[in-house]
C-alpha positions in Angstrom: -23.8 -11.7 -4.1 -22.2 -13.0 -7.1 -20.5 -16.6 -7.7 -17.2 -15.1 -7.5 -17.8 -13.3 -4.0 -19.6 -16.4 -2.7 -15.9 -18.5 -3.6 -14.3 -15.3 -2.3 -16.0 -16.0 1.3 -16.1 -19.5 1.4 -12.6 -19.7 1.1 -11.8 -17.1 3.6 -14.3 -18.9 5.6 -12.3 -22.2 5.3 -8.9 -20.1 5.8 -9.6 -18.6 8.5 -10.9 -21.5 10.6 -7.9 -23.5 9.3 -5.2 -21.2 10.6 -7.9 -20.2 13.4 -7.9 -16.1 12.5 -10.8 -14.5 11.9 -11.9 -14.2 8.4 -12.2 -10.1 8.3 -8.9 -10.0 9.3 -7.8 -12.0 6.1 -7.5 -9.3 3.6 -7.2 -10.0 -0.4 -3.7 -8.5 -0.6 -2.5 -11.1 2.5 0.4 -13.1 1.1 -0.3 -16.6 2.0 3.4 -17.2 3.4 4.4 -14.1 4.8 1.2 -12.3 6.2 -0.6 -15.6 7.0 2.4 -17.2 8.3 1.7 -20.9 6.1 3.8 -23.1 5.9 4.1 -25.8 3.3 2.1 -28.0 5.7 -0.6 -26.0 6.2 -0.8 -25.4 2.1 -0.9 -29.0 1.7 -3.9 -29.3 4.1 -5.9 -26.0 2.9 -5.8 -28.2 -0.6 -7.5 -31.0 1.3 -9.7 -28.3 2.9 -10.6 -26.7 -0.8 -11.0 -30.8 -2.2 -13.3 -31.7 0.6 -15.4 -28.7 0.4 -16.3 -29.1 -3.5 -13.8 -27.0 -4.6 -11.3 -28.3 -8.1 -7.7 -28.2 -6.9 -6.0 -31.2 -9.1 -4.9 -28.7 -11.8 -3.7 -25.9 -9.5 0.0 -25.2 -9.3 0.3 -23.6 -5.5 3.4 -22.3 -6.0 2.5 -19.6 -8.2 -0.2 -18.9 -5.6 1.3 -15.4 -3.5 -2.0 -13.9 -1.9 -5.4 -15.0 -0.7 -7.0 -12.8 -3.8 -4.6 -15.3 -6.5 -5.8 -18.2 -4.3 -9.6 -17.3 -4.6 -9.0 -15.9 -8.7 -7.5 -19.5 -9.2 -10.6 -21.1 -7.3 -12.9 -18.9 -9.2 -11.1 -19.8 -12.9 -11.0 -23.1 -11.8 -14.9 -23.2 -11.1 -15.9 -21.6 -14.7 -16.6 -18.0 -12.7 
């Protein structure tokens, strides 16, 4: 598995117990917002989530953030991958 799908499934990992679905239902085309049902809240915390688990979120704008596969590209960008 390559760095990229090892971000890929930590982060749906970390999604998925945060919102409390499971993580093969989180598909890479799921809108944060409107399939995921997030709220500004619950972006807010999934940035602590991402900080607290090693990942770099300081220079990530979220709103430009639509789907979990921009989320994880972001993440992945962010991380040199």
């Amino acid at each position: 598995m390559g760095d990229y799908e090892k971000i890929k499934e930590k982060v749906r990992d970390l999604l998925g117990t945060q919102l409390g679905v499971e993580k093969e239902d989180i598909q890479e085309d799921d809108s944060l917002v409107e399939d995921l049902h997030m709220n500004a809240g619950d972006i807010t915390d999934l940035i602590q989530l991402l900080s607290q688990n090693g990942f770099e979120t300081s220079k990530i704008n979220f709103a430009d953030i639509i789907t979990f596969q921009d989320l994880v590209e972001v993440l992945a960008e962010e991380s040199g991958v």
